[in-house]
N, C-alpha and C positions, 0 to 999 in steps of 0.2 A: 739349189737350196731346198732344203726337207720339206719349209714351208710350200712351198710351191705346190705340192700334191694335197697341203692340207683343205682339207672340205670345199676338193672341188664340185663335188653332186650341189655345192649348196650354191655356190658363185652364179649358176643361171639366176637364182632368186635373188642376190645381192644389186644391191642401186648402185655401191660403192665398194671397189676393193684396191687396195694398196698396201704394196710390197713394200719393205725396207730392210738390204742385208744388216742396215747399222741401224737402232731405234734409238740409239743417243742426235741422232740426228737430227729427230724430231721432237727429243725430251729437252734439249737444250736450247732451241727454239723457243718452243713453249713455258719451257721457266721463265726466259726474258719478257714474258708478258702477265706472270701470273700475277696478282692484286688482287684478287677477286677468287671467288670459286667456281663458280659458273663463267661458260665461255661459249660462242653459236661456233659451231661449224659451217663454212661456206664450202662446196664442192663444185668448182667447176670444171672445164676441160682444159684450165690456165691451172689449177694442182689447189691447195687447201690455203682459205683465209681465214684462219682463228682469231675473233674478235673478242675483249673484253672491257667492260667499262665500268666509271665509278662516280657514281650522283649525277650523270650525265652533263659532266662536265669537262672527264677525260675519257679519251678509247685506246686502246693498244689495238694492234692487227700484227700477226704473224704471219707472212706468205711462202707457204713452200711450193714451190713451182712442180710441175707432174714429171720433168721428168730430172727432177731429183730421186723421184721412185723408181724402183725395179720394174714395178707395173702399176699402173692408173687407171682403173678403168670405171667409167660412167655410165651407166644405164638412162640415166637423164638430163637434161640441161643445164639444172640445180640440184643439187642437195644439201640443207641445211636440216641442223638438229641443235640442241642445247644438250650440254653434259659438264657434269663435274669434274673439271680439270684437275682439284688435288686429284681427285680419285685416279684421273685417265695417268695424272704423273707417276704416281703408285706405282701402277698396276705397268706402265715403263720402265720401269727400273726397279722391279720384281726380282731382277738378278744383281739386283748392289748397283747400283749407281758410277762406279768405279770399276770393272773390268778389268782382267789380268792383260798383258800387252798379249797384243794379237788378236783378243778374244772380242769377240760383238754378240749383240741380242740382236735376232734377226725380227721380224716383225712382219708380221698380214694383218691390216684391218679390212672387217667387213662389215657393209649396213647394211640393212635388209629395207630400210623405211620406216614410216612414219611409225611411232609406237614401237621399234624393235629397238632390241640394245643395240649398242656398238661390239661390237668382241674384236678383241687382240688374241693372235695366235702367237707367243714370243714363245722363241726355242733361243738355247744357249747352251752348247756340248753336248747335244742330244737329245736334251732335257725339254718340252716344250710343253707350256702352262697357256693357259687359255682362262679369258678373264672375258667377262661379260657385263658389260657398263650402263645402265640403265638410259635413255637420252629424254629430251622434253622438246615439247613445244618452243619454237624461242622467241622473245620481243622482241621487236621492231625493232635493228640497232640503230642510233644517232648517225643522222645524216649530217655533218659538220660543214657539208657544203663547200668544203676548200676545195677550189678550184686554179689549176696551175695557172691560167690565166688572168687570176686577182692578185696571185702573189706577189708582194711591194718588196720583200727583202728575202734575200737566200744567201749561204752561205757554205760551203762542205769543209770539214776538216776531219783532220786527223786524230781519230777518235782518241789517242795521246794524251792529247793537248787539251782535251775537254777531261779527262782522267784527272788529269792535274789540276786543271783548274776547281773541279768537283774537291780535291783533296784540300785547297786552300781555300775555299770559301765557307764562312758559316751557317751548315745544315740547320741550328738551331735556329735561322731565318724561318719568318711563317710565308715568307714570298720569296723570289726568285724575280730581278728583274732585269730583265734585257733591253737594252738598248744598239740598234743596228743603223747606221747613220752613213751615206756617201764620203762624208766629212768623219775629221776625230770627234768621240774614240773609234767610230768605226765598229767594232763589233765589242762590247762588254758586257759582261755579266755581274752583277752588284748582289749583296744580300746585309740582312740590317739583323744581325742576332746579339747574343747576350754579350758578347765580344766585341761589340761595335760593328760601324759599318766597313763591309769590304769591297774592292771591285779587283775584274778579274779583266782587262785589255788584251786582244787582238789587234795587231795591223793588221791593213789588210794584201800588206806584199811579206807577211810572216809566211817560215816554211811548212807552219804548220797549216797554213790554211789555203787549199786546193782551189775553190772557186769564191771570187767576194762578186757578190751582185745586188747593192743596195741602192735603191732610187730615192727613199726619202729617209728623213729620220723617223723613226720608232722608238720609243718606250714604254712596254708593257711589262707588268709584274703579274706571276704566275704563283698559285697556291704551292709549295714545299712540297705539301703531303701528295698533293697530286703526281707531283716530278719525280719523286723517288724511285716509284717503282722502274721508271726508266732508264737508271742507272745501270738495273740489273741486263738491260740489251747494251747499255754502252760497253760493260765489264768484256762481253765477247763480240765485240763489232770491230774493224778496223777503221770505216770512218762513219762520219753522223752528217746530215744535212739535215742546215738549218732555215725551218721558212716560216715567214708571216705572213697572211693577207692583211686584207686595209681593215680590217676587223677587230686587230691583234691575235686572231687563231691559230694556235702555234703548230707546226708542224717539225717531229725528231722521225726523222727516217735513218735508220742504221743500215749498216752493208754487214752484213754476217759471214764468214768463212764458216760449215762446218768443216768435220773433221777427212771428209775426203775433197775438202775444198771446193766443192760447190758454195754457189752464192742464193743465200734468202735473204729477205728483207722485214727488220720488225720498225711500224710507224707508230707513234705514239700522237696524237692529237691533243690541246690543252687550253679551255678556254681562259682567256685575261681575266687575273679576280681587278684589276682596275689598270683602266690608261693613265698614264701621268700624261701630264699637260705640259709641254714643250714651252719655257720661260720664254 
C-alpha cells in the first residue's frame, strides 16, 4: 500500500499510528455515533474507543478492535485526545463518500501527542491528501457505572425486527418506554405521540428474538431526543442487545458488519427520564 512508506522518518515520533486499506471502515462506524461534534479518542492495545455524549445523560462508544487495522501501533499504554468529529468525517470522505466499485480510500493516522494534530494521510488512485486536525484536551467521560453483573433484563434481537418496530411507532413520542417482564408482554416498546398511543410486542420464543433473559419486571421511559441518534447504528447493525440494570440504565449494544465483514461494536448508554411504578 503507497501509504505504508508515507512519513516513515516521523512514525519513531508518533504515539499512535493506524493503517486502513478501506477508510469507509471507520467513517461508517463513526457516523453511527455522531450527535454531537466533539468526540475523546481512547487508544489502547484492544484498537480505538470513540466516545460521545449529550447533557450527560446519554454516551455512544464506537469500538474498533486493532486488528481490524492493517497496522496498530502504540507507543504507550493510553492515548486519549478530543477532536472534531464532523471535521475528522470530512476530511474521511475527502474523496465522495460513495466510491466507484472496486475503488477505496486507504487511510494512515498518525498522533504525535499531547497538543499535536491528528493527520490522515488518505490516498485514492494515486492521489493522496493529507489533512491535519487540530485535538484538545478531553473531559472526563460519564462513568455510567453499568455493570454486567447488575444487569436485571437483557435481550438480543434481530436488528430487523427493531427496524420495524422503529417504522411503526410514534417518533413524535417525547419518551420511549420499555417495558421487559419474565411474564407477558415480555419485551415492549410503547410511545404516546400526536397519533395516540402505540405498543410495539415481542414474544419471547419470536424468531426474531436470539436471547430473552428477563428476571423481573421493568418499566422505564427514555427521552426520544436522546434515542434517535441510535437509530443511525441500528440502520447498519445486524443485531442490537438490549439491557437494563436495576437502575433503569439502558444499554443498545449493536453488532456491526463492515464492509470486509469484520465485526465492531457501537453502545449507546441512556439514562430513565422516569420509572413508572408497577400497578
Amino acid at each position: 500500500m503507497p501509504l505504508s512508506t508515507q512519513s516513515q522518518s516521523e512514525d519513531v515520533q508518533d504515539v499512535l499510528v493506524a493503517n486502513l486499506d478501506n477508510a469507509r471502515s471507520l467513517s461508517n462506524i463513526l457516523k453511527a455515533i455522531t450527535c454531537k461534534d466533539h468526540a475523546i479518542f481512547t487508544a489502547t492495545a484492544n484498537g480505538l474507543k470513540v466516545t460521545v455524549e449529550d447533557c450527560k445523560c446519554m454516551q455512544a462508544n464506537a469500538f474498533i478492535q486493532a486488528d481490524i487495522f492493517q497496522e496498530f501501533t502504540l507507543k504507550d499504554d493510553i492515548v486519549v485526545f478530543q477532536i472534531n468529529l464532523t471535521v475528522l468525517l470530512d476530511c474521511l470522505n475527502i474523496f465522495g463518500g460513495t466510491p466507484a466499485a472496486g475503488v477505496s480510500t486507504a487511510l494512515r493516522m498518525c498522533y504525535r501527542g499531547y497538543g499535536y494534530p491528528l493527520t490522515l494521510f488518505l490516498e485514492e488512485g494515486g492521489v493522496v491528501t493529507v489533512c491535519k486536525i487540530n485535538t484538545s484536551e478531553p473531559e472526563e467521560p460519564i462513568d455510567f457505572e453499568f455493570s454486567s453483573s447488575n444487569v436485571t433484563n437483557k435481550v438480543i434481537l434481530l436488528s430487523e425486527s427493531l427496524k420495524e418496530a422503529f417504522s411503526e411507532l410514534d417518533l413524535t413520542s417525547e419518551v420511549l418506554e420499555i417495558t421487559m417482564s419474565p411474564s407477558q408482554p415480555y419485551f415492549r416498546l410503547s410511545t404516546f405521540g400526536n397519533s395516540g398511543n402505540a405498543h410495539y410486542d415481542y414474544s419471547k420464543d419470536s424468531d426474531m428474538m436470539e436471547l430473552f433473559q428477563c428476571n423481573r419486571t421493568q418499566t422505564n421511559r427514555y427521552k426520544m431526543s436522546l434515542l434517535k441518534p441510535s437509530t443511525k447504528a441500528l440502520a447498519i447493525s445486524c443485531k442490537v442487545s438490549v439491557r437494563t440494570d436495576s437502575r433503569g440504565v439502558l444499554s443498545l449494544q449493536y453488532l456491526v458488519r463492515n464492509d470486509d465483514g469484520q465485526i465492531c461494536f457501537v453502545e449507546y448508554f441512556c439514562c430513565p427520564d422516569e420509572e413508572v411504578e408497577e400497578g
